[in-house]
N, C-alpha and C positions, 0 to 999 in steps of 0.2 A: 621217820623220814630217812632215806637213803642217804649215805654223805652225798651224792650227787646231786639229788634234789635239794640239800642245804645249800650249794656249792651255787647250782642256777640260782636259788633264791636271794643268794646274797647276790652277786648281779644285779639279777633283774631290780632289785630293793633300794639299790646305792651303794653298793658295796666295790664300786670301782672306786671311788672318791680319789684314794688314796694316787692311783693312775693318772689323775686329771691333774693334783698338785705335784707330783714328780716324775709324772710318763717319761718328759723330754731327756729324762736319764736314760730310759728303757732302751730305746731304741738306739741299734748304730750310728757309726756317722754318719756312714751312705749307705745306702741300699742299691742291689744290683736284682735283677731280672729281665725278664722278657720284655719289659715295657722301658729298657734304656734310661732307668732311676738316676744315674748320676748325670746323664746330658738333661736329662729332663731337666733337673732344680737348676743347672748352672744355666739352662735356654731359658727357663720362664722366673729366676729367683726373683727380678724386679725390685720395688720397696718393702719397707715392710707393711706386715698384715694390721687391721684391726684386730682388737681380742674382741676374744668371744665367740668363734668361730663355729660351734660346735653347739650352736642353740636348738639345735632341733632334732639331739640323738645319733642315735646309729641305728639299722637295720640291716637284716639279711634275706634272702627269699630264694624262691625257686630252686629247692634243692633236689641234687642229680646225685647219681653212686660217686663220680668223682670233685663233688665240689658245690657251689652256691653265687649267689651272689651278692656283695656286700655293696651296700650305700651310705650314702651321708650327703648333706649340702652344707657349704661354708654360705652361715648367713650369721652375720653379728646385727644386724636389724630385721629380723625376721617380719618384722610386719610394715618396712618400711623398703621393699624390694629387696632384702638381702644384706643392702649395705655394702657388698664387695666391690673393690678396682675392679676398671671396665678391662680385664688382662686375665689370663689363664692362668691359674695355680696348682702348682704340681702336691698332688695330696698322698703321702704316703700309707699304707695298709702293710699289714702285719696277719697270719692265722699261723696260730699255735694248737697245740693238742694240751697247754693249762692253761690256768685263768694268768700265771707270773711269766707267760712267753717264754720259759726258760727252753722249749722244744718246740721252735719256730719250722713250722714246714711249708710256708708257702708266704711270697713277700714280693713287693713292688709298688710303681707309683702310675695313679692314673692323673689325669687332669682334669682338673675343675673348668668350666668354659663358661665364660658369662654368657654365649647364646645357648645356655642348658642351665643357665641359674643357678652357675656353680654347682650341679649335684653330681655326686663318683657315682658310676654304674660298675663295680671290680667284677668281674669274671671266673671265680675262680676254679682251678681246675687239677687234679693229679692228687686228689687224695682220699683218705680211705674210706670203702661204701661204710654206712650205719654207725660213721661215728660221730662222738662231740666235741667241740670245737670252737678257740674261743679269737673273736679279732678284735682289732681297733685300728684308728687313723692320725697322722699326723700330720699338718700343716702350719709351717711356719715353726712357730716354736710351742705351739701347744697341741695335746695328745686327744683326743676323744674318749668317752667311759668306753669301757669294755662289755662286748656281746658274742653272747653265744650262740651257734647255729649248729647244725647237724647236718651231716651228707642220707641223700638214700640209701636204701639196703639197694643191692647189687639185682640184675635182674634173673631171674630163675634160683635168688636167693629162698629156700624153705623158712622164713622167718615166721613165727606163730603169735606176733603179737604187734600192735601197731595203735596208738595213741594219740591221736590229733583234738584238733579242737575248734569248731567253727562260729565267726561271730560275720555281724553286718550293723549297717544304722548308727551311727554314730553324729546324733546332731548335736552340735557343741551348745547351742542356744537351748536345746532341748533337755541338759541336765550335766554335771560330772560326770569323765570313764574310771567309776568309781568299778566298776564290773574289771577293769585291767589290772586293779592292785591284788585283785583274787588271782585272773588267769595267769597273772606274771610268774605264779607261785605255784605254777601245775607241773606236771612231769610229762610232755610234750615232745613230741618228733615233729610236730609244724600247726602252724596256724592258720586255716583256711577263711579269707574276708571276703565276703560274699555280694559286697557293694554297697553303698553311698557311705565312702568314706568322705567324705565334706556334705556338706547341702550349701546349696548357691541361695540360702532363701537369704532376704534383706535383712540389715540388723535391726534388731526390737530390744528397748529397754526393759521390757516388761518378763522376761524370760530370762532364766537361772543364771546366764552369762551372755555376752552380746556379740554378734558377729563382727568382725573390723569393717572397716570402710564405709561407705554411705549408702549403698546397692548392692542388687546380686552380680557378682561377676561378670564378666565380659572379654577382656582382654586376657592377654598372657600374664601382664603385671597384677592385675585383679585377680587371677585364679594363684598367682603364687602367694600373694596375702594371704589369702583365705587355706590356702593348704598349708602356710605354714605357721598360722595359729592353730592348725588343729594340732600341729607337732609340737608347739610348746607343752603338750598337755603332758603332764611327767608320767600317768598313768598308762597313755599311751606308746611315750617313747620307753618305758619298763616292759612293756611288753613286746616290743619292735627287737628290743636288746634278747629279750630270753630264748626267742624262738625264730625260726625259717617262717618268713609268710609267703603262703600263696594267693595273691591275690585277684581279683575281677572287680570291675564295676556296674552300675544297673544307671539309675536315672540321675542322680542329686551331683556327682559330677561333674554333669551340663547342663541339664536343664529338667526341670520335672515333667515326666513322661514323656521326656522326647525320641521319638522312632526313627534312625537314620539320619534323614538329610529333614525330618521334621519336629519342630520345636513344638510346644504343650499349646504354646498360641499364635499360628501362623499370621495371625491378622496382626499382630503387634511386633514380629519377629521376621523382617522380609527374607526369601531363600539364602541370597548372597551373606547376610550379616547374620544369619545363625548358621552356618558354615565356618565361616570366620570364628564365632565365637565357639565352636565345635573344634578347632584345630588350635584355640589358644587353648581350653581344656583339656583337649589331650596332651597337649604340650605340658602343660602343669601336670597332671595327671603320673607322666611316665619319670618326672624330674624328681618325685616326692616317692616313689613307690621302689621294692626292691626289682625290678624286672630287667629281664636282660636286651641285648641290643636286639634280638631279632623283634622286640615291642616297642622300640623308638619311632617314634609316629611320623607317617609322612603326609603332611598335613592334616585332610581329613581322616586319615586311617591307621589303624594303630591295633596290630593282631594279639588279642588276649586270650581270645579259644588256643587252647594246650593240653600238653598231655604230660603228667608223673607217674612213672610204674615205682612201688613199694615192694621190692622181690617178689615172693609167688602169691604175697596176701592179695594186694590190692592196686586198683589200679583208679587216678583222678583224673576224669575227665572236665577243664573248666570252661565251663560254656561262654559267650556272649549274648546276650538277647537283645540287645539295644540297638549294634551298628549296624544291622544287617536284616530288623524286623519291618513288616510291615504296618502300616500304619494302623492304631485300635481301630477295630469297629466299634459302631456306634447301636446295632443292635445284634439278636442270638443269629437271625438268618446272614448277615456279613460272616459270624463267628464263624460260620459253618462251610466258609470261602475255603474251596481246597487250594486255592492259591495265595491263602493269608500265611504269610510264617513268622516265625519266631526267630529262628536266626538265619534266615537264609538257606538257598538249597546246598550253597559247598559245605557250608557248616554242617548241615542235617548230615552229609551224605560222609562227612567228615568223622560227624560222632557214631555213625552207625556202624560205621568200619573199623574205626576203633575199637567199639566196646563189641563187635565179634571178634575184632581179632586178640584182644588179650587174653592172656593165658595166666589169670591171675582168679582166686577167688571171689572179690568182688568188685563189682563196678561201679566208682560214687561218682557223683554227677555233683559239682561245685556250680549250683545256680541259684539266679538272682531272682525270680518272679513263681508264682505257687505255680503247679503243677496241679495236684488236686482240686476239684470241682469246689468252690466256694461260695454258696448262695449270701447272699445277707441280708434276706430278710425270710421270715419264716410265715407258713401257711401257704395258700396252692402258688400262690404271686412266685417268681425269680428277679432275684437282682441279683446281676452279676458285675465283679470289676476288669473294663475287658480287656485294662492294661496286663493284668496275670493269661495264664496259659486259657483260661475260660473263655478268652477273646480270639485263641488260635486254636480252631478242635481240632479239625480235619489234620492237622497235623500231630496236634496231644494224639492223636488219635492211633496216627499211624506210628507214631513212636513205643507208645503204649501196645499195640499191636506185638512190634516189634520184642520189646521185653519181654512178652509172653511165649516167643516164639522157639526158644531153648535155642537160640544164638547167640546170648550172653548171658553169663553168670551173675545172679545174684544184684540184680541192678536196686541201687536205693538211693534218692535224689535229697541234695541238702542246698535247701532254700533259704535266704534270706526275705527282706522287703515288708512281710507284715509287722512289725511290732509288734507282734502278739508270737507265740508257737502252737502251730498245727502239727500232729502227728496221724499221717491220714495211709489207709491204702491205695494203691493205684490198680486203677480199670480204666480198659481201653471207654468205657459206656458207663458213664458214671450213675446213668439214669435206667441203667437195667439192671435188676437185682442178678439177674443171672449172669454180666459180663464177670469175667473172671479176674481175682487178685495176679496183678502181675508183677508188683515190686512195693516199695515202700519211699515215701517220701516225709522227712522231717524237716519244719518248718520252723526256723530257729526266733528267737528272739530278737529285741533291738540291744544293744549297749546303752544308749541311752535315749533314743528317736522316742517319743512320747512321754517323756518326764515319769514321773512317779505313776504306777499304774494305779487304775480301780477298780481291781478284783471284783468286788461285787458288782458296778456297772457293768463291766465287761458280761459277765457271765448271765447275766439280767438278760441282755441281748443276745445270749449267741447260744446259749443251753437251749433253745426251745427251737434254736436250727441243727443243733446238731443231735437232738433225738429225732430230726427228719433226714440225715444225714448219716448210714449207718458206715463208709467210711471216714466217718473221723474217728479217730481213736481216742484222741485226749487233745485239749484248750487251752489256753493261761496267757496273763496280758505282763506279767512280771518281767522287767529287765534282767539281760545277763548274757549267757554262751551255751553252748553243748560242747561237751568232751563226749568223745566215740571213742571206744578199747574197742578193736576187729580182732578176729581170732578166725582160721579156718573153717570155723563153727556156727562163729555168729558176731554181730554186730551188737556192742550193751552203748546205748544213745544216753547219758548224765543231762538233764536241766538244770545248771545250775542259776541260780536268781540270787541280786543284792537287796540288799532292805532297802537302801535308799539311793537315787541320782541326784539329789534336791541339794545336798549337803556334800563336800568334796572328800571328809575323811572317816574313819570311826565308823565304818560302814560293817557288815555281817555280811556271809555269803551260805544257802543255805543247797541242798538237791530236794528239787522242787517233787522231781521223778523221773525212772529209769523207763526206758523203752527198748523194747529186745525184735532185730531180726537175724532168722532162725536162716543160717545156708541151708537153701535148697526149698524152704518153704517160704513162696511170698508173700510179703503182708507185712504186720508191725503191730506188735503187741504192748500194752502197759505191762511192766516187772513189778512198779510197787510207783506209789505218790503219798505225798504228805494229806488226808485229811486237811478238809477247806481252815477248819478251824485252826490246825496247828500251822499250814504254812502263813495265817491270817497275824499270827504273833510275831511271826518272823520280817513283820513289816516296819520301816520305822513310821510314826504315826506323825511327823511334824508336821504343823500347819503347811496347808497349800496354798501360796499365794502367785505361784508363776502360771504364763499362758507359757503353749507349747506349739512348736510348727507341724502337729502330726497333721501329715497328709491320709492316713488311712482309715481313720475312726472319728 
């Protein structure tokens, strides 16, 4: 292990501690910047604070060649609205280039506003592309743990090497992020989350741990509960600390399978009051996440399609499929609606300019719903689920057209949503042996959405579809993440899977299997996988006693 990669891992692990019992040393008396730090504390100093400020971590995200942006929410009752005076709190921030701030390059104070639930959105900007970088916050008289983030490489940077790592599905009722104690410990330039960071299902005692409050969500105060018991989760906030996230979301945010301005049950959910309840989610939504001001929602709308260039490797395109899609059909000939989409015509028209006009090796696609053709049941019969792209052809269609079209480079799509990982080819014609491979798509795993898997059930069910399915490549229903190494050369895709969700600590993390795409040739290959038998020991075997809220299986 690198000293640096010991360095992140102390971090991410608790290894600020010491920060949290003596920070209020660290820091000056006042701090000066752009943001007017010393009128700021003397206009909003007020009473004093609550302790305890700092319950829900630190985060950073959306990192650019000169800079990121760093988060936090002052909540000393996190599950009980926050807890804070109904007054704005000036919250000081710090980034240095060591973990002991001893070479502070960029500093000031934002405000906390109790119509944002207290949470910092910092800005930060003027410093140097591809490197590492460590912050923290101050408010009142206590300091926050210390995290680390990293700037982009610069753009028309030659950089040969590029390390992410993509996760999704995180149902707290559904199991421990026992999957975050491994990824906290990776050697990462960012973390891409692929959507339903919360699930609004009801709470149930009968499952691994229980949701708060008495119902799914609704309001602003409801969705803030609920997101920020997912932050207490120390697995998670370890991870938030180690790395830049970039983030999207898919359904479990708002409401399951809701399209637009349409909720999953319109008969129980009238227009007006799931709108409303669509604008208190995004409001919680952009209060809990690192994102910057141009995604501050206004009301119902809240822009998360974006775009990150990684010098001349790579380039992340992050999609929406939710705000802007058309409502599922209900059968194949709907599907085949050239006027059904996925995310809207500016978004399409959006992504497709994009991904011609970079000038980068490859081009990954940060999306929440499968792309490749998914039957689920086997023999001459189709079932399809028509919430994924199965439900949108005419457009999969014309996308996949596209990719084949040698107007972008290297296109490969990183999915979340199944709880299970698919690692499939893409074709414009999924049902013609002759349509041609035009990119690759890998379908990642849940965190923990499905509790403890069963390998053998799973594969009972879906081996006898996927020898009628000759692009799929590889299957698996195991909890965890993918880490991607990109190189000008090629894409190596890491499964990594935990032994167990069921139990919070003491857990294994094992590579399930590697997946390799080749620049310049399309498609997605197996490199190597564990034998059923041997990744079968790597399971922990403890009794099952919990229900689970998986929606997909």
């Amino acid at each position: 292990m690198s000293n640096d990669h010991a360095r992140r891992r102390f971090l991410a692990t608790g290894g600020a501690a010491t920060v949290l019992t003596a920070g209020h040393l660290l820091f000056g008396p006042v701090l000066t910047g752009p943001d007017g730090a010393a009128a700021a504390v003397r206009a909003y100093g007020g009473g004093p604070l609550p302790r305890g400020l700092f319950t829900l971590g630190v985060a950073s995200g959306d990192p650019l060649p000169g800079g990121f942006v760093l988060w936090t929410r002052l909540a000393p009752r996190p599950l009980d609205g926050g807890g804070m005076p109904g007054r704005p709190v000036p919250v000081r921030w710090q980034v240095a280039e060591d973990e002991r701030f001893r070479k502070v390059r960029a500093e000031g104070v934002a405000l906390a506003r109790p119509e944002h639930g207290h949470a910092v959105h910092a800005e930060i900007g003027g410093l140097r592309p591809d490197r590492e970088y460590f912050y923290r916050f101050r408010a009142g008289e206590e300091v926050s743990p210390v995290g680390r983030s990293r700037t982009a490489p610069r753009p028309g940077q030659a950089n040969e090497h590029l390390r992410f790592a993509f996760a999704s599905c995180q149902n707290w009722q559904d199991g421990h992020f026992t999957a975050y104690h491994h990824l906290a410990q990776e050697d990462l330039a960012f973390v891409a989350f692929l959507g339903d960071y919360i699930y609004e299902t009801v709470p149930r005692t009968t499952t691994v741990r229980t949701h708060e409050g008495d119902d799914e969500p609704y309001t602003v105060a409801d969705y803030r509960n609920r997101h920020a018991q997912y932050k207490t989760d120390p697995e998670l906030q370890a991870a938030h600390a180690a790395f830049p996230w970039i983030a999207t979301w898919d359904d479990h945010e708002v409401d399951n399978n809701w399209a637009d301005e349409i909720p999953q049950d319109p008969a129980q959910q009238p227009h007006d009051a799931f709108l409303a309840r669509r604008a208190a989610a995004f409001q919680a939504y952009y209060e809990h996440l690192p994102l910057r001001r141009s995604a501050r929602p206004r009301g119902i709308d809240l822009r998360l399609h974006r775009r990150f260039g990684f010098g001349r490797l790579a380039t992340l395109h992050v999609l929406d499929t939710r705000q802007y899609r058309s409502v599922q059909p209900a059968t194949l000939a709907e599907a085949e609606d050239p006027a059904r989409t996925m995310t809207g015509p500016e978004q399409e028209k959006w992504l497709v300019n994009g991904m011609s006009k970079a000038d980068t090796h490859w081009n990954l696609l940060a999306n929440q719903v499968m792309w490749a053709s998914n039957d689920r049941m086997a023999g001459p019969r189709q079932v399809f689920d028509f919430d994924n792209w199965d439900g949108y052809r005419a457009q999969r269609r014309r996308l996949l057209d596209f990719f084949g079209s040698g107007r972008t480079s290297n296109p490969v799509v990183l999915t979340g949503d199944r709880h299970a990982t698919w690692v499939c080819d893409l074709k414009p014609d999924f049902d013609d042996p002759a349509s041609p491979v035009v990119g690759a798509e890998i379908t990642g795993t849940s965190i923990s959405s499905g509790g403890d898997a069963d390998p053998a059930a799973f594969h009972r069910a879906f081996d006898p579809i996927m020898a009628e399915s000759p692009h799929w490549k590889y299957i698996g229903n195991r909890r965890g993440y993918i880490v991607c190494d990109v190189t000008p050369a090629g894409l190596l895709a890491s499964l990594q899977v935990v032994s167990t969700v069921w139990r919070p600590d003491g857990t294994t993390m094992v590579t399930a299997a590697r997946f390799q795409v080749e620049a310049g040739r399309p498609g997605i290959s197996v490199v190597d996988q564990l034998p059923r038998e041997e990744e079968d020991r790597t399971i922990d075997r403890s009794p099952r006693h919990h229900d689970v809220d998986d929606d997909q299986f």
